[in-house]
N, CA and C of each residue as an Amber inpcrd file, in Angstrom:
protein
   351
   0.8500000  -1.1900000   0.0000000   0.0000000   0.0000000   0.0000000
   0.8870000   1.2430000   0.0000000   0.6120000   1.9800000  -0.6030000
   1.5170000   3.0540000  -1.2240000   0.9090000   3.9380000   0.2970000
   1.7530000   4.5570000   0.6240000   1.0520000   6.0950000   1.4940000
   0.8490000   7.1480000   1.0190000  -0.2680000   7.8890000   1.5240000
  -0.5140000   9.1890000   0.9410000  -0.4170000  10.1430000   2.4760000
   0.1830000  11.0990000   2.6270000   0.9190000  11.9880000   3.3460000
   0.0360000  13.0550000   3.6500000  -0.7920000  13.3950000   4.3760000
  -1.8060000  14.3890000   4.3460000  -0.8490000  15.4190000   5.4300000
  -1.6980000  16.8990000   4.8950000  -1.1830000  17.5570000   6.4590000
  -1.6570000  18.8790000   6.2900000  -1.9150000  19.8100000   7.1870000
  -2.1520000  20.8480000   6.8940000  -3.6610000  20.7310000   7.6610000
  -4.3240000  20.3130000   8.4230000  -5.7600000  20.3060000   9.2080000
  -5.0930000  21.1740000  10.2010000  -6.2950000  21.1400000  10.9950000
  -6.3990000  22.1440000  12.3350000  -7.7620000  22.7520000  12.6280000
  -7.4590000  23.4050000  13.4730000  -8.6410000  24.4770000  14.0640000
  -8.7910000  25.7100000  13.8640000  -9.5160000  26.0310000  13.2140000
  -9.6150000  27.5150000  12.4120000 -11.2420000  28.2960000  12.6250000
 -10.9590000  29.7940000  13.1250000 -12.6410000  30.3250000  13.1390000
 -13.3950000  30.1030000  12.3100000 -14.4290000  30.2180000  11.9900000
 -15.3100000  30.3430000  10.8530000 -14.6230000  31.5760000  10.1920000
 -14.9940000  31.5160000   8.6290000 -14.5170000  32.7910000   7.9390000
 -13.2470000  32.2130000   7.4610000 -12.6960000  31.4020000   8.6080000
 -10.8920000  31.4230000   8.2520000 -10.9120000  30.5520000   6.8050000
  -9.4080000  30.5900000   6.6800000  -8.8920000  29.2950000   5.5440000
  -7.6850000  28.4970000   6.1590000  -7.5300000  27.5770000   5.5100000
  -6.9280000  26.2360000   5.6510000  -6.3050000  25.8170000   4.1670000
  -5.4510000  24.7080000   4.2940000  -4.7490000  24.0260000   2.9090000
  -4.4380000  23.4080000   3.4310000  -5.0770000  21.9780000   2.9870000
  -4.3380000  20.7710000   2.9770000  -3.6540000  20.0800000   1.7430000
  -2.7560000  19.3480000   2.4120000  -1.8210000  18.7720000   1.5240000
  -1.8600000  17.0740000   1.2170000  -1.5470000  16.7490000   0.3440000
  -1.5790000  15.4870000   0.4610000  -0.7230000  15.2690000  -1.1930000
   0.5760000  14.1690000  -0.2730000   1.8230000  14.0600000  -0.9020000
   1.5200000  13.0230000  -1.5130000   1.9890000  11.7090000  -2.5420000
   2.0290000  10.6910000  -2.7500000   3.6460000  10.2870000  -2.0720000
   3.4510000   9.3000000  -1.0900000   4.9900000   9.1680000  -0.7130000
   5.0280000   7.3230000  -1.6680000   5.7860000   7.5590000  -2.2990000
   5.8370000   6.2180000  -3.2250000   5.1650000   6.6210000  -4.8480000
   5.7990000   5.1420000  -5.4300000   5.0290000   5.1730000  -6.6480000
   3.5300000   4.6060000  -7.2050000   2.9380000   5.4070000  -7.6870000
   1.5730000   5.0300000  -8.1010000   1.1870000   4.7490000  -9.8440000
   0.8130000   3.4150000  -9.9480000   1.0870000   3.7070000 -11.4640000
  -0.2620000   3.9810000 -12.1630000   0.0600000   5.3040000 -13.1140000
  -1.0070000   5.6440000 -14.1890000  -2.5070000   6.2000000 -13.0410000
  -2.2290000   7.3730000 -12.3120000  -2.6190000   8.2840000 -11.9620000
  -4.2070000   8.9480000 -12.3060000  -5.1610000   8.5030000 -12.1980000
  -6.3910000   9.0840000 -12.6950000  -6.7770000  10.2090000 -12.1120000
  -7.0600000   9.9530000 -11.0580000  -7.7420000  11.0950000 -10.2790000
  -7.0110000  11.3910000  -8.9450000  -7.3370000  12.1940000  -8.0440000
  -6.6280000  12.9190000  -7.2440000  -7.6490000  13.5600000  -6.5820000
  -8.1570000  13.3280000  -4.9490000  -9.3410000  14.1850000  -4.5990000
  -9.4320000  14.1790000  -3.1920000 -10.2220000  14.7750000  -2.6560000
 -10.5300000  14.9820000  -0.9920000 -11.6730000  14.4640000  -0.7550000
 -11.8700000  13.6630000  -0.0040000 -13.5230000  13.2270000   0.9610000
 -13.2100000  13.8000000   2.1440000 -14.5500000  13.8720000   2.8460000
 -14.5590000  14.2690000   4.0110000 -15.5070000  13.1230000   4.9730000
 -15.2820000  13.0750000   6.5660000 -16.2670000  12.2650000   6.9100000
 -16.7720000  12.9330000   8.2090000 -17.8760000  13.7710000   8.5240000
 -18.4010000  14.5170000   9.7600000 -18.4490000  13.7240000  10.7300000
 -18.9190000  13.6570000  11.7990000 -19.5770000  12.7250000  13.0800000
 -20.9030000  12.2000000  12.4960000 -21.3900000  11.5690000  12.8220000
 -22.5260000  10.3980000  12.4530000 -22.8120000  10.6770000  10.7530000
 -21.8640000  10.8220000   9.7710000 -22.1180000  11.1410000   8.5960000
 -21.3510000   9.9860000   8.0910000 -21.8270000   9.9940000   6.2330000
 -21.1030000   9.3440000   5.5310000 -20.3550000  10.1110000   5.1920000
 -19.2160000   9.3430000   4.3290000 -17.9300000  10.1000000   3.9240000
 -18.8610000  10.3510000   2.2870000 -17.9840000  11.7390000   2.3940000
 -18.6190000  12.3840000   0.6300000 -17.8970000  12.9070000   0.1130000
 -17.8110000  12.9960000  -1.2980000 -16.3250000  13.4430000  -1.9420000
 -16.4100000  15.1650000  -1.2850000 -15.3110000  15.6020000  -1.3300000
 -15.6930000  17.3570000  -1.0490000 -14.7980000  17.8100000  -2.9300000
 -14.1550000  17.0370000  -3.3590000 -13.4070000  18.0430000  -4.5200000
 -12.3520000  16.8050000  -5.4450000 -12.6350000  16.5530000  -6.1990000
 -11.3570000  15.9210000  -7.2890000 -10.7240000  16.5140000  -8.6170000
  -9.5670000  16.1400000  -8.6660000  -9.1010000  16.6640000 -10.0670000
  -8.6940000  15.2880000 -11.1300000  -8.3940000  15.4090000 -12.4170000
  -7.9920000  14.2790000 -13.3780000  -6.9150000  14.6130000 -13.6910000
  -6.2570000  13.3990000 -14.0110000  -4.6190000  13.7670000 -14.8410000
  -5.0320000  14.8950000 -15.9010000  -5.8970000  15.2610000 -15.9490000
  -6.3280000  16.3790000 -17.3460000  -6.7770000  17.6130000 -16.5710000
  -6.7920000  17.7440000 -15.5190000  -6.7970000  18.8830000 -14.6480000
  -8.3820000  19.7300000 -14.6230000  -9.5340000  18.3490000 -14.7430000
 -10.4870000  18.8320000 -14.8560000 -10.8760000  18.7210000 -13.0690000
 -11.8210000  19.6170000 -12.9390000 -12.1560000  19.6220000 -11.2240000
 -13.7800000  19.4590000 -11.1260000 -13.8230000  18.8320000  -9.9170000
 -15.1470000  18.5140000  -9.8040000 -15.5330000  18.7600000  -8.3520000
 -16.3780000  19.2040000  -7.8340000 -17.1780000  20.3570000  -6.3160000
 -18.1810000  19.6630000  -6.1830000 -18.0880000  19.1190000  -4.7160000
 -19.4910000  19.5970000  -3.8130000 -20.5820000  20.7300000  -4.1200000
 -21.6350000  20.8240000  -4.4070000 -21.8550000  21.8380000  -4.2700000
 -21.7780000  23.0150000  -3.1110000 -22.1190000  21.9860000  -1.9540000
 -22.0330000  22.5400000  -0.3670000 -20.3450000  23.6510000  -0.3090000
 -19.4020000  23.4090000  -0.9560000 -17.9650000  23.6880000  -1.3800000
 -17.7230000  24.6890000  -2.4260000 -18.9570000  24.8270000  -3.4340000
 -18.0530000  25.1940000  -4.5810000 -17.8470000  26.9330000  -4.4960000
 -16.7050000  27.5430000  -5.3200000 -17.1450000  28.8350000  -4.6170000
 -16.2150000  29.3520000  -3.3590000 -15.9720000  28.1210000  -2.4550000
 -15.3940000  28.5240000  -1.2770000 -13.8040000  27.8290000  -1.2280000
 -13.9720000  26.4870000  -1.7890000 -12.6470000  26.0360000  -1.8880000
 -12.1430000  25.0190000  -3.8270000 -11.0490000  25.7230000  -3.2980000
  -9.9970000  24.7240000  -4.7260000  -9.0980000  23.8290000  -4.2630000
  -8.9750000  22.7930000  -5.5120000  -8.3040000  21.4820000  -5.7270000
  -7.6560000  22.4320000  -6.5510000  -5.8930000  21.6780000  -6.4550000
  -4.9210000  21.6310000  -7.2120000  -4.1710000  20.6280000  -7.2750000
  -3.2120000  20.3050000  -8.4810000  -2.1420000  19.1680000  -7.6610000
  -1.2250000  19.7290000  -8.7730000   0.1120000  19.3520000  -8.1090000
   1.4570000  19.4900000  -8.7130000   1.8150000  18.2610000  -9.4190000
   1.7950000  17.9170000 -10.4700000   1.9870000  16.5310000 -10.9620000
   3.9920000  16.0330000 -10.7410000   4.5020000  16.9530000 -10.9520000
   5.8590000  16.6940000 -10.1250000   6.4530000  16.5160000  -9.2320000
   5.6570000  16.7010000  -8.1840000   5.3870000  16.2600000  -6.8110000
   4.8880000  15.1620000  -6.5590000   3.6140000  15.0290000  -7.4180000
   2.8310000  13.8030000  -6.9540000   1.2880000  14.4730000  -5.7160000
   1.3230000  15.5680000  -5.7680000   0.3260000  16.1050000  -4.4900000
  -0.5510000  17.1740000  -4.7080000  -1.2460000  16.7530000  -4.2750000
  -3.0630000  17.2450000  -4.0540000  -3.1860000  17.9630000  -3.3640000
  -3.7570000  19.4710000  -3.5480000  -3.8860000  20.6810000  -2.3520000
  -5.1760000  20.9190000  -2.5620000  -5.9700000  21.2480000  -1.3280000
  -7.0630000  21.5900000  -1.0800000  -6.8650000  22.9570000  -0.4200000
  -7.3370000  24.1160000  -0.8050000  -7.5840000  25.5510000  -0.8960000
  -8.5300000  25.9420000   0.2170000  -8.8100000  25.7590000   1.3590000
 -10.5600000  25.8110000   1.9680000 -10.4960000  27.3550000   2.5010000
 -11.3800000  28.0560000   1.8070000 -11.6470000  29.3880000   2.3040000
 -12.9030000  29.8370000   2.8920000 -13.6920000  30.7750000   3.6830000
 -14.6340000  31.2490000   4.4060000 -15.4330000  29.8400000   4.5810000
 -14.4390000  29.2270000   5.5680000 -14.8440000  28.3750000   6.3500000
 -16.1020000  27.9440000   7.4740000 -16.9050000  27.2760000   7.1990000
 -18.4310000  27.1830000   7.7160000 -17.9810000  26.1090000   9.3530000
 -18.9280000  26.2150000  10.0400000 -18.4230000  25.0100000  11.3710000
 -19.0420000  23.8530000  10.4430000 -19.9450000  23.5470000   9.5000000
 -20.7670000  22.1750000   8.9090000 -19.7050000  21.4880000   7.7440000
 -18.4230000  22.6180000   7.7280000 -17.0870000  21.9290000   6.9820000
 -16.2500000  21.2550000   8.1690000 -16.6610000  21.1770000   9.6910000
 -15.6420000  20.4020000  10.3850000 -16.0600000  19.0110000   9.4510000
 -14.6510000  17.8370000   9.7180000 -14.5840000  16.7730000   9.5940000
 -13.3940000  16.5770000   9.3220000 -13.4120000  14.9820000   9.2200000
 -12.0640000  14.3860000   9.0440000 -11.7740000  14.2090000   7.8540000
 -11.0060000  15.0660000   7.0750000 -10.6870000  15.3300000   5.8950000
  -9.5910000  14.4240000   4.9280000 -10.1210000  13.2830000   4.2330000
  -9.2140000  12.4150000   3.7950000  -8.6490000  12.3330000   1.9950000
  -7.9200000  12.2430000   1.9150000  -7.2400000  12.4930000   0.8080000
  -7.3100000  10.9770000  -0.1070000  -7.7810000  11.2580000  -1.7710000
  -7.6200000   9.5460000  -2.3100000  -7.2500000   9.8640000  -3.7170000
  -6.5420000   8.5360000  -3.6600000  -5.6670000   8.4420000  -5.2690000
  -6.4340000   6.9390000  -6.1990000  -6.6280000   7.7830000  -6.8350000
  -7.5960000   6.4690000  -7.8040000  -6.7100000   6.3140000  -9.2080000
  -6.3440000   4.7720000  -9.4530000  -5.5280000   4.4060000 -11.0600000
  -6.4270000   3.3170000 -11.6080000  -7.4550000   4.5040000 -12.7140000
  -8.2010000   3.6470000 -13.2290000  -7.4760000   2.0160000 -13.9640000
  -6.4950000   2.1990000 -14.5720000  -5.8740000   1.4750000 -14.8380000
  -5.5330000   0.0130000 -14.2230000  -4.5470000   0.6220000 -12.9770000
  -4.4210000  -0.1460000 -12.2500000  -5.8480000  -0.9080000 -11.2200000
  -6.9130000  -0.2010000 -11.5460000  -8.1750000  -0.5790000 -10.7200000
  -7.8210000  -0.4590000  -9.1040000  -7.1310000   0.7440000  -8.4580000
  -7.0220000   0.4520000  -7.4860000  -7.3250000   2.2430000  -6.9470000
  -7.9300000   1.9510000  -5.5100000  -8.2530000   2.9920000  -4.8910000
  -6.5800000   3.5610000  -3.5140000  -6.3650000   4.3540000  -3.4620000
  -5.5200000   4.6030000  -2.3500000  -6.3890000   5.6320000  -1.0800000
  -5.8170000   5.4970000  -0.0420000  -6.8850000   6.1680000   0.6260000
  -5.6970000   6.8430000   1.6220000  -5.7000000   7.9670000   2.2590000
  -5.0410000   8.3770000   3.5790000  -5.6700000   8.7650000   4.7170000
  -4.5150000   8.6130000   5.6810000  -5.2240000   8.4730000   7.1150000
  -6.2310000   9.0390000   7.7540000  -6.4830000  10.5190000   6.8500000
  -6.8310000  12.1190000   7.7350000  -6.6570000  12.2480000   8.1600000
  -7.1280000  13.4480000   8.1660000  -6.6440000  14.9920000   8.4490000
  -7.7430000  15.7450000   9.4020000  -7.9100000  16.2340000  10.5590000
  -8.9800000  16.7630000  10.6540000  -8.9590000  18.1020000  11.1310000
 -10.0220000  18.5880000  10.5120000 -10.6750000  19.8720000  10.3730000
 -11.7600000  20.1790000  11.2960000 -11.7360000  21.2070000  12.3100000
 -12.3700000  21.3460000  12.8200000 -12.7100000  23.3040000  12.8450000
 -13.6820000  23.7640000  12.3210000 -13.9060000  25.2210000  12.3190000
 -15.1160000  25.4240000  13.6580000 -14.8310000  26.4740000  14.1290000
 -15.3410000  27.0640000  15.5130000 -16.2170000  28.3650000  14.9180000
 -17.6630000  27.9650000  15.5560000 -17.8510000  29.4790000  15.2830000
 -18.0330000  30.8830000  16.2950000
């Protein structure tokens, strides 16, 4: 299992912003997608943001507007942008690497996010 390196959570007011990171530490072969889920307290986990090796992006709606996906393909890593931060964006913010190819999902530990209002 390859690791994916998250970092950049914390505790932030409402209003605030945040960036998380999430590294690929290892090799992953043939790279599809690149994205953030999130998982609240008694919630399911739901995508919050993905990008494609083609640098197309795809939003929550609950998200869009407030935060951006990026990734550095020379790096290997996925940044999440989170700006005017809501308390209904706390959660445990997890980072995933999908190779359609390879048919395989990667997942990381999270990250968590917690906004105060």
């Amino acid at each position: 299992q390859v690791p994916l390196v998250e970092s950049g959570g914390g505790l932030v007011q409402a209003g605030g912003s945040l960036r998380l990171s999430c590294a690929v530490s290892g090799s992953i072969f043939s790279i599809s997608t690149m994205g953030w889920y999130r998982q609240a307290p008694g919630k399911q986990r739901e995508l919050v943001a993905d990008i494609t090796s083609g640098d197309n992006t795809n939003y929550a709606d609950s998200v869009k507007g407030r935060f951006t996906i990026s990734r550095d393909t020379a790096k290997n890593t996925v940044y999440l942008q989170m700006s005017s931060l809501k308390s209904e964006d706390t959660a445990v913010y997890y980072c995933n690497v999908y190779s359609k190819l390879a048919g395989v999902d990667y997942w990381g530990k999270g990250t968590l996010v917690t906004v105060s209002s």
